[in-house]
Every structure is written in C-alpha cells, then in structure tokens.
N, C-alpha and C positions, 0 to 999 in steps of 0.2 A: 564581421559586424553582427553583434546582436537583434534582433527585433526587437520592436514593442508590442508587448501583451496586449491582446485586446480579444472579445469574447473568440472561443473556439474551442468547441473538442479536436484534442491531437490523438489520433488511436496510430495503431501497430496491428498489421493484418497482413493475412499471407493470400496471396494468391496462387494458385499452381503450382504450391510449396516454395514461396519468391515470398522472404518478409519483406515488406516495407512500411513506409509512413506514411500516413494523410490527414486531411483536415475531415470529419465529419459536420454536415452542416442536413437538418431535412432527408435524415436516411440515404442521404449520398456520400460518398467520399471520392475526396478531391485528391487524389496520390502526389506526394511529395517527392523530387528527384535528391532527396536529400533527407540526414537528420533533423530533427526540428528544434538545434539546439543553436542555429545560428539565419541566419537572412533565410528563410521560409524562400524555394522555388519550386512551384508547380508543373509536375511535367503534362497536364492536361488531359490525359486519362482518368476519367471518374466511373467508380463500382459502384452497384448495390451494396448497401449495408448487409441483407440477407445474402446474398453470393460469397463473399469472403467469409474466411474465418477469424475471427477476432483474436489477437496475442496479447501476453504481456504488456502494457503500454509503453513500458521503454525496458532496456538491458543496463543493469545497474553492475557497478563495477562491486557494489556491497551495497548492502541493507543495514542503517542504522537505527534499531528500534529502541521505545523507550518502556520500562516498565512501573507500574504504580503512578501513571500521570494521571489521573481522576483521583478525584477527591473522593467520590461515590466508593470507589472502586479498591482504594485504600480502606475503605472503612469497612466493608463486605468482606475483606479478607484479616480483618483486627490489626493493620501493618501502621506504624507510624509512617507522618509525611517526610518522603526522603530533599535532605539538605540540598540536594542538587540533583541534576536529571540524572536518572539511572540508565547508562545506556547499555546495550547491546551489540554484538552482530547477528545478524545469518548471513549467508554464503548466497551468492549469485546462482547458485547451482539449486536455490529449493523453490527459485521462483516457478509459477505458472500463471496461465491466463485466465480468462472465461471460458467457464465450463471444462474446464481441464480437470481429472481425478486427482483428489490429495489421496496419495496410498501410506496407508493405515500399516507402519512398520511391523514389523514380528516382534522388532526388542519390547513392545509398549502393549501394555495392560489398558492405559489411559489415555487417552488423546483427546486435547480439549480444541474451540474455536474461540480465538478471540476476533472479534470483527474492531479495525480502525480506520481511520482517518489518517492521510499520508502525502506528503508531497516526495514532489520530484525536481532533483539540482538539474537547472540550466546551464552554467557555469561553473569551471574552477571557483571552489570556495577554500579560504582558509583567511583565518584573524578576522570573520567579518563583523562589526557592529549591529548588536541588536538593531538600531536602527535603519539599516540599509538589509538588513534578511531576505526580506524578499521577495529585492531584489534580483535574488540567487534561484529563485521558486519559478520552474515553466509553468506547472500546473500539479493537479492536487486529485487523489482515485481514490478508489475502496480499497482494501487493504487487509487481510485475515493470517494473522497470527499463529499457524498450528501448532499446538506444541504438546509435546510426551508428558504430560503431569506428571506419570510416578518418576519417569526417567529424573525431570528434572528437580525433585524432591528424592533422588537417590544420589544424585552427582555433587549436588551442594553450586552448581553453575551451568551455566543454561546451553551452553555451546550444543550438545547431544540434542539435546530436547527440543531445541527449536531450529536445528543446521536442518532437516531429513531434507532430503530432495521432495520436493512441493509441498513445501512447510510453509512457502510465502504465495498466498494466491494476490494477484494482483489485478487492477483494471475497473470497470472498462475498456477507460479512456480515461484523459487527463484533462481537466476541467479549467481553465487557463484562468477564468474571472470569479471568484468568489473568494470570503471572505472567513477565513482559516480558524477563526474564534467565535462563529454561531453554526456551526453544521450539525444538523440533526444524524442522528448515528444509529439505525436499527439491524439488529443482525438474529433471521429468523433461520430455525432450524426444524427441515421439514412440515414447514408453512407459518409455524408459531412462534410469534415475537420472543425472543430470548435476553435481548438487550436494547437499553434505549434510554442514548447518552446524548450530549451535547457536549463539542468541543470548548464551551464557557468554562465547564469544567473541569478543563486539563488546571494541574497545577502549573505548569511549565506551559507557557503561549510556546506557536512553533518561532516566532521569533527566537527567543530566549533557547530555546532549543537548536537552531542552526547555530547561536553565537554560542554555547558551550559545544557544540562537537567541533565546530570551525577552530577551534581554540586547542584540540586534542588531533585531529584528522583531517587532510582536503577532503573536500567532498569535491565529486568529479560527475562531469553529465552524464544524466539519469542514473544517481547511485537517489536512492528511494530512502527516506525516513518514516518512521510509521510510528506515528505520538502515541500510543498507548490504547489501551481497551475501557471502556467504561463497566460499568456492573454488570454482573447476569452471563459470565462464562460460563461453560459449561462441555457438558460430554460428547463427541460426536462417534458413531461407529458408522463399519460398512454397512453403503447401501442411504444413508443419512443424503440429504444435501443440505447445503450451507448459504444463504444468503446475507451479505452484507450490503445494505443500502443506503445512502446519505444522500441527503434534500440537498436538489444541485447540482448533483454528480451521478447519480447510478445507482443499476446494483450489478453486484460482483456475485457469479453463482456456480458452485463448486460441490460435484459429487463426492463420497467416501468410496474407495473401493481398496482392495486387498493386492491389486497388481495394476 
C-alpha cells in the first residue's frame, strides 16, 4: 500500500556505515524500518541531523535526464527549441551525496556544472497520463549535472561525458510537498551565483516529462529524473566547490578533486 504525501523531508543517511531511511523533521531524524516507497513504518530511533552522514536520497535503478529544457538556456547556447523532450541517461553508478567529491577524470580538459531541479519515482511507472504524473513523484532534490564538454563535443553523444562515476551529485533530501513549476534554481560556484533559473521556464513541465519517458521506459522506485539546467553553466576545476540550491528544497554541495 502506498501512502499519502504529505509535508516531509525523506533523507538516506548512514550510521556506523548501516544506510538507511528517515523522516527529517526540526534537525532530528525519525529512522524508517523500511523504504519510503510504500506504507512509511518507524522503527523509533531518532538521530542528530549533525551525527550521521548524509547519502544520496534514494538508489536509482537509472537516471533519466533532459537536455535544452529552458527556454533561457536554449537561447545562451543559439540551439532551437527541441520538438520533444531530449532525453538521456546516466548510469547508477555516478551517483553521490552531500558533500561527496565529483573526481575530475584524466580523459577531460573540460568539466562543466549544470545545477537542476529533479524528481524522484515512487512507483512502477509506465503509459502514464500526463495527468496523473505525479502521482508517480515521492519527492523532488537538488540535482548537478557533471559533464566532460569537450568529451562530449568530441563523441557527437553524451553517454561518456556525462556516465563518469560521480557525474550525478544528488540530495539533500527529498522534499515531498512543493510545487515542480515555480522553484527558484541557483547554482553557485565557490560562493558566486553562477545560475539563476526558475522551473516556469522549462519548456517541458515534469508532467509532460514523466508522460513522454513512461511511454519509452518503466520508471522504477527511486530511478531520479533531472529536467534540465537553466543559463549560466559553466567550468568547474579541482579544488572548486559546487553549490546547487532551490527555494523549498536545499542546497546540494559538492567538492572538485582529482581522486
């Protein structure tokens, strides 16, 4: 049986190297004897927010990202507006958490930050109607994009460029109650506002965005979608840190380093 949504951060935190789930509520967290992908049960242990370490918010079987969904963002780079959502993968394997190092490959000259806005599937999804989407949605994080620019302006497709192992930073936490078409989007790099979007301006709502991949692919709980980057990408090197933040949700913050 499913629950009903109703306000709550779900985070993913490890204890004594033990992942698990809870509810953050007031800097505590309430540990979950369970996923939080079906009837939420508490096993009544509550931590520090500061005491644990904070993960990934959820284990994605895949990541379906979209590219050129801003309007802004097509226009920064002279691209027309594409006829239907462009989608992606990355691989499970480039996810990381909070505060986790993106390592800056050897193949790559360039490595840019895209910061997004991203949900995450509660349920088997496949054929769903835009109208019922989501439905399909537990909750909604920060989200950061890594990817190889020259790689991927060498290969002619993006698989290399954006697969690397922690290529997907993800988290906080996943934001259960808020409203997926006005979220403020800034993503600062080494303190300086670098981007600053609002999901009004995706071309593609995540509606319409769950109902074209549901239509190509199940989506399966906690496989993560991540709508797109607004303007103002840019270069990140070692030593760099990465801030992604959206009003509602968090921020999501991520060193550079070389190993």
């Amino acid at each position: 049986m499913y629950y009903n949504l109703k306000i709550m951060k779900i985070v993913r935190f490890s204890m004594n190297n033990n992942p698990r789930y809870g509810v953050l509520e007031d800097n505590i967290i309430s540990e979950l004897c369970n996923a939080p992908y079906c009837e939420l049960t508490f096993s009544g242990q509550k931590f520090a927010l500061e005491a644990v370490k904070l993960l990934a918010p959820c284990e994605p079987t895949k990541i379906v990202a979209l590219g050129l969904n801003y309007h802004a963002h097509a226009k920064e780079l002279d691209q027309k507006i594409p006829t239907s959502p462009l989608t992606f993968l990355k691989p499970s394997t480039a996810v990381i958490g909070p505060h986790e190092n993106i390592i800056y490959p050897p193949q790559s000259q360039r490595v840019d930050y895209e910061g997004e806005f991203a949900a995450v599937i509660k349920k088997s999804c496949w054929c769903v109607p835009q109208e019922k989407a989501l439905e399909y949605v537990l909750g909604y994080t920060c989200f950061n994009d890594i990817t190889a620019r020259d790689l991927q302006k060498l290969d002619g497709q993006w698989t290399r460029a954006k697969g690397f192992d922690t290529f997907a930073c993800v988290g906080p936490w996943l934001e259960t109650d808020l409203n997926p078409q006005n979220c403020q989007i800034h993503t600062y790099l080494n303190g300086q506002l670098r981007q600053d979007g609002n999901t009004a301006d995706q071309i593609y709502s995540l509606t319409e965005i769950i109902a074209f991949i549901s239509r190509v692919m199940t989506l399966l709980p906690g496989d993560i979608i991540a709508t797109g980057t607004p303007p103002g990408i840019g270069e990140i090197k070692k030593g760099d840190i990465v801030r992604v933040e959206i009003d509602g949700i968090g921020s999501l913050i991520n060193g550079v380093s070389n190993r």
